[in-house]
DSSP file (Angstrom, degrees, kcal/mol; ACC not computed):
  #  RESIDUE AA STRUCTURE BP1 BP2  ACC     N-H-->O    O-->H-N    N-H-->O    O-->H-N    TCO  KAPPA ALPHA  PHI   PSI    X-CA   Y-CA   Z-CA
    1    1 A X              0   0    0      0, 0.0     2,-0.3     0, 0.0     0, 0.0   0.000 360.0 360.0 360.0 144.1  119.9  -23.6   54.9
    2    2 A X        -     0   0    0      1,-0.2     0, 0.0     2,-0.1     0, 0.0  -0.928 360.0-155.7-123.0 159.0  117.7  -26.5   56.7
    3    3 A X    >   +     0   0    0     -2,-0.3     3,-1.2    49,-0.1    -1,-0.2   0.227  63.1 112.9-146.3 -31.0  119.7  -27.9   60.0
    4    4 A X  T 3  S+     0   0    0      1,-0.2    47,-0.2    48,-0.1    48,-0.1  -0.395  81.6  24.4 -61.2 146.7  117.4  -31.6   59.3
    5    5 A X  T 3  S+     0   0    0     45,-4.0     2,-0.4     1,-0.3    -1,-0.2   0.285 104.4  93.5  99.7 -10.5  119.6  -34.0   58.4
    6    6 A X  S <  S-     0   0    0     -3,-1.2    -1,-0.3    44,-0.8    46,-0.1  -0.839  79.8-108.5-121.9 138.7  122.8  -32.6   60.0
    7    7 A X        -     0   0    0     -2,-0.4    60,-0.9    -3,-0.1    61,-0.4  -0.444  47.1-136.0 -75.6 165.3  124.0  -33.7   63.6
    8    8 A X  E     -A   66   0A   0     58,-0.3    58,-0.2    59,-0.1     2,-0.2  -0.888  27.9-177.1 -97.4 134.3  123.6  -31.0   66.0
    9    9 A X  E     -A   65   0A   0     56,-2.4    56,-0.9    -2,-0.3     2,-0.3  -0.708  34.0-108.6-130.9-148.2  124.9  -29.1   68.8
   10   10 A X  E     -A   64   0A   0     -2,-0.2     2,-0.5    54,-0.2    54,-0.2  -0.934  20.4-143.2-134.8 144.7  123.8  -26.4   71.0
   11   11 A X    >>  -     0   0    0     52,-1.1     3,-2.8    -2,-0.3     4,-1.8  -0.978  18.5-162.9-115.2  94.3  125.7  -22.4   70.5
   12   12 A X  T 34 S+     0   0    0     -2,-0.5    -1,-0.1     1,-0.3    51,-0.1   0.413  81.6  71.5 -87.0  11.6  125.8  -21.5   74.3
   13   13 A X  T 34 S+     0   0    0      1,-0.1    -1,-0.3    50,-0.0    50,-0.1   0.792 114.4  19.2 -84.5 -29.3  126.2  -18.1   73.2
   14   14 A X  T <4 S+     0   0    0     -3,-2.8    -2,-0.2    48,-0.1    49,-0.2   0.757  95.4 112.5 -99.1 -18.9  122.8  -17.9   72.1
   15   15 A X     <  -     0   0    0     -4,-1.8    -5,-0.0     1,-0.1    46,-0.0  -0.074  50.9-159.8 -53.9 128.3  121.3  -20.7   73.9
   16   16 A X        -     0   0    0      2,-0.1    -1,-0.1    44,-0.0    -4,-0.0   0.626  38.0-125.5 -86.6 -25.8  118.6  -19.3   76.8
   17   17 A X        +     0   0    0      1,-0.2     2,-1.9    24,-0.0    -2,-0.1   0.430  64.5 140.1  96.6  -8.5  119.0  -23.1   78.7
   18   18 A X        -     0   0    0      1,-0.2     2,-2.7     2,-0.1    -1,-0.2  -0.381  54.7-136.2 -75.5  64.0  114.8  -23.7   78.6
   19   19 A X    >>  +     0   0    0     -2,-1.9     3,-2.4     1,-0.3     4,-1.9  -0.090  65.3 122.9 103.0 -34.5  115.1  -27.4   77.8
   20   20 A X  H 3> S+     0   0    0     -2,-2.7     4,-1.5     1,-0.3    -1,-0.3   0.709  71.8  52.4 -55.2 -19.8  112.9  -27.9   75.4
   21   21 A X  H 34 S+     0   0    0      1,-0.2     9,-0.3     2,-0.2    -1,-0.3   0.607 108.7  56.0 -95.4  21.8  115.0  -29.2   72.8
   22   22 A X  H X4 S+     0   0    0     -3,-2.4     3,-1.7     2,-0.1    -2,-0.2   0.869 105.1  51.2 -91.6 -57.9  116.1  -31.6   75.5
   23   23 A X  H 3< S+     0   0    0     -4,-1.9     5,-0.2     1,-0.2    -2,-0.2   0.984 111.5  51.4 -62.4 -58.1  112.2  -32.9   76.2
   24   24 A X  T 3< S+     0   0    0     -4,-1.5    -1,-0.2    -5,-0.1     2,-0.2   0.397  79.0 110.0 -43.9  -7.4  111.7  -33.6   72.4
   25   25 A X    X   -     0   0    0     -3,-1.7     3,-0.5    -4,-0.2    23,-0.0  -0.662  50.0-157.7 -88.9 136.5  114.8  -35.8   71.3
   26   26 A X  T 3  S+     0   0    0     -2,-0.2     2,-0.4     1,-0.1    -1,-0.1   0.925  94.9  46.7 -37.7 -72.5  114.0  -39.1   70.4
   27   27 A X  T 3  S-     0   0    0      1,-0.1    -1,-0.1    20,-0.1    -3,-0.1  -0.069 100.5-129.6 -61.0   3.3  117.0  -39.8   71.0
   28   28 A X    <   +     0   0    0     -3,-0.5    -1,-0.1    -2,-0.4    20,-0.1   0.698  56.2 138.2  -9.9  64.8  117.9  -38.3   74.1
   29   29 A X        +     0   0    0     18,-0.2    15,-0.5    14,-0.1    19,-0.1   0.949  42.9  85.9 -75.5 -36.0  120.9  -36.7   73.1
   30   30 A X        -     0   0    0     -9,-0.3     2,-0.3    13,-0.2    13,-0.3  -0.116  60.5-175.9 -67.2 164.9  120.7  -33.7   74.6
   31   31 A X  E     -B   42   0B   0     11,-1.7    11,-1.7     2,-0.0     2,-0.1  -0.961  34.2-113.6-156.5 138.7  122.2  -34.3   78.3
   32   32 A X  E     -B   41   0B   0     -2,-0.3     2,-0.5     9,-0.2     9,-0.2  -0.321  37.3-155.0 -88.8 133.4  122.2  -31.2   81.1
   33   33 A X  E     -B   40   0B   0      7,-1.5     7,-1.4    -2,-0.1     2,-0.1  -0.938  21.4-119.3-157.9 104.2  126.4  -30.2   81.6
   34   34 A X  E     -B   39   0B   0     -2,-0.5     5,-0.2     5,-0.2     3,-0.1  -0.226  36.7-176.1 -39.0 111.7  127.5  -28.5   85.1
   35   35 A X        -     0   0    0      3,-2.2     2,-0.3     1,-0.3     3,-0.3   0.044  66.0 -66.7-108.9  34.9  129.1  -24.8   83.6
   36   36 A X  S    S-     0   0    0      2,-0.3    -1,-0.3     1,-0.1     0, 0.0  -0.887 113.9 -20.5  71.5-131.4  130.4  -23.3   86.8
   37   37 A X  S    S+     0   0    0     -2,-0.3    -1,-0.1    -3,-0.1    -3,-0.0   0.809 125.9  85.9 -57.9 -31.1  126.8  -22.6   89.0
   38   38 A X  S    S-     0   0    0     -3,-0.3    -3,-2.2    -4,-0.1     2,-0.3   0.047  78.0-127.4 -90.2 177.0  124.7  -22.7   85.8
   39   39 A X  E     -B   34   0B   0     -5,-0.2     2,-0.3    -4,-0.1    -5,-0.2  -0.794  32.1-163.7-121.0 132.2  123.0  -26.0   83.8
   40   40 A X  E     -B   33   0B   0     -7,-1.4    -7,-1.5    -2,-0.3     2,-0.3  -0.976  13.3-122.8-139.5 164.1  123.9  -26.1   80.6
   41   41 A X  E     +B   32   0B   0     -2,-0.3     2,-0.3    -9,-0.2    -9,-0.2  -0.816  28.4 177.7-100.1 123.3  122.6  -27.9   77.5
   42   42 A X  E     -B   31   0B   0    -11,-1.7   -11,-1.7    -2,-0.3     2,-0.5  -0.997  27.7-141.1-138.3 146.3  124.6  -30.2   75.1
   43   43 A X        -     0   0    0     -2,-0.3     2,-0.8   -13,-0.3   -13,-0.2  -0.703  20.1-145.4 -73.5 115.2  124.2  -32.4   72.1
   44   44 A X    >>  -     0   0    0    -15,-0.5     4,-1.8    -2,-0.5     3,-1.1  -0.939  14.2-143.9-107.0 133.7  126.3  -35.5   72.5
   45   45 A X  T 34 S+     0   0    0     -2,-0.8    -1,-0.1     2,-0.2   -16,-0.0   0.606  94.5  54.6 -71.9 -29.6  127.2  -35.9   68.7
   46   46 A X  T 34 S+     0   0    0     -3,-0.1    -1,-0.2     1,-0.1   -17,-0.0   0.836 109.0  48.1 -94.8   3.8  127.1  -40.1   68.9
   47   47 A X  T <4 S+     0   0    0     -3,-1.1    -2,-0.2   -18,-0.1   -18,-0.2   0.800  96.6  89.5 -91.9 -54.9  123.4  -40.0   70.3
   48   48 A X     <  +     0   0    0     -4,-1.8    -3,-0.0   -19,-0.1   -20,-0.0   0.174  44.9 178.8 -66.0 120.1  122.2  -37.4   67.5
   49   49 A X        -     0   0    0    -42,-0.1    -1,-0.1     1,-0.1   -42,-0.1   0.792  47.1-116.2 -84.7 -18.1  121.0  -38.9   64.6
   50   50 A X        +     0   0    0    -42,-0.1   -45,-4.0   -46,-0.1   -44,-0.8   0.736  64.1 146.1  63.0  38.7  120.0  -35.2   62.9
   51   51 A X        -     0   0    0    -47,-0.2   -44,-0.1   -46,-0.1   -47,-0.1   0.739  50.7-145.4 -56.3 -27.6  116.2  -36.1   62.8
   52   52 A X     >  +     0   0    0    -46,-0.1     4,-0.6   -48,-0.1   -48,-0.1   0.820  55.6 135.6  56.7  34.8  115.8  -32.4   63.5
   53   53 A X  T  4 S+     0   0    0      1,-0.1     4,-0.2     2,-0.1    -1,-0.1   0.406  76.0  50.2 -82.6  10.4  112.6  -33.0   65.8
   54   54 A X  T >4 S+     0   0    0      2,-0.1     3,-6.5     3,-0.1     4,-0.5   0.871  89.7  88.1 -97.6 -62.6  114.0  -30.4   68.5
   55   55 A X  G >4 S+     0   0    0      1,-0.3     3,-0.7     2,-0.2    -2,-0.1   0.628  92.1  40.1   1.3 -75.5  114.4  -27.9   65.3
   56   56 A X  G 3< S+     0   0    0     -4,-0.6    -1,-0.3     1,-0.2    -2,-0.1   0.835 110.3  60.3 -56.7 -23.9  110.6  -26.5   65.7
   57   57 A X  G <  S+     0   0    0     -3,-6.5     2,-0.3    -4,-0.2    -1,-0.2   0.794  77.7 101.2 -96.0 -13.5  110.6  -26.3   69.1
   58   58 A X    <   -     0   0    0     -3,-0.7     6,-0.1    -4,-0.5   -39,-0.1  -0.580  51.8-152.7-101.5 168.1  113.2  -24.1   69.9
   59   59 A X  S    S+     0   0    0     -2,-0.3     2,-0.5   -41,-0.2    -1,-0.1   0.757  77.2  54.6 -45.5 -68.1  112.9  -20.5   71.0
   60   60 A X  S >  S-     0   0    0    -46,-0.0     3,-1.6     3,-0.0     2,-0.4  -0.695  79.1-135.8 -88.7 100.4  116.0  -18.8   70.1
   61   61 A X  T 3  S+     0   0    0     -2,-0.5    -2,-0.1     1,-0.2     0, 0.0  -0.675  86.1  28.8 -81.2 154.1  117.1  -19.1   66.5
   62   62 A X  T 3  S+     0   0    0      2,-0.4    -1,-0.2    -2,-0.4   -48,-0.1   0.301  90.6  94.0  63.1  10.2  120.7  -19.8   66.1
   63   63 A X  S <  S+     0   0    0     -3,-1.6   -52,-1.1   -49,-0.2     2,-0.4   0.440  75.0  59.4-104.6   8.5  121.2  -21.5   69.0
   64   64 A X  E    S+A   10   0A   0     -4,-0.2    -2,-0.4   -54,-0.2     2,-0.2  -0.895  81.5 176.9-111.2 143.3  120.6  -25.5   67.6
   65   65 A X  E     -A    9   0A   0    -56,-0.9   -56,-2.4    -2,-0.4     2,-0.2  -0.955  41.3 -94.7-128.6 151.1  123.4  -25.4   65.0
   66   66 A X  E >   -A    8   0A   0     -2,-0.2     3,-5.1   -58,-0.2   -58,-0.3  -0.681  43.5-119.7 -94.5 168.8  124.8  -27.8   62.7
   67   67 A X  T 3  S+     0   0    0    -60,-0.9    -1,-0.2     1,-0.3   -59,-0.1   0.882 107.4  49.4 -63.6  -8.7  128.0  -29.6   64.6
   68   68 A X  T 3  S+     0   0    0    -61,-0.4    -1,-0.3    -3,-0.1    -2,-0.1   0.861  91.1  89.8 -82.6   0.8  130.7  -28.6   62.1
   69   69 A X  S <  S-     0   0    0     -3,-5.1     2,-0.1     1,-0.0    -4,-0.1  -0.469  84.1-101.1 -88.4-178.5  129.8  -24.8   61.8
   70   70 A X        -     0   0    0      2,-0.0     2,-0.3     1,-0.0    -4,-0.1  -0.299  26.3-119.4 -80.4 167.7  131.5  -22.2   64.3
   71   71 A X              0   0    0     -2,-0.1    -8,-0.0     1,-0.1   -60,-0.0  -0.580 360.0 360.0-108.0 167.2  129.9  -20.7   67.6
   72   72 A X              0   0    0     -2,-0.3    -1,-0.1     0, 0.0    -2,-0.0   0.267 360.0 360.0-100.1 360.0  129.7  -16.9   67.4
């Protein structure tokens, strides 16, 4: 299943927090979201267009998702 095309979000269950897919959006959708102490990473669903340029760069597969599926 390919994730281009599809808005995105971020599965903070897998998600490690490095950032990267945050420096790569065009679009800066991704936006940094106070979790208790931690920084956490989010997609804001009307900035993401679902170019899927973050797609290659991050680490951890399964943690860019597309927005409709479920989080583990």
């Amino acid at each position: 299943m390919t994730l281009a095309g599809n808005k995105l979000k971020i599965d903070t269950a897998v998600c490690i927090r490095c950032g990267l897919c945050r420096e790569v959006c065009p679009e800066d959708a991704v936006h940094p979201k106070l979790h208790d102490i931690h920084h956490w990473f989010e997609v804001v669903p009307d900035e993401c267009t679902g170019c899927g340029e973050c797609l290659p760069y991050c680490v951890v597969p399964g943690a860019l998702v597309a927005a409709g599926a479920a989080s583990a």
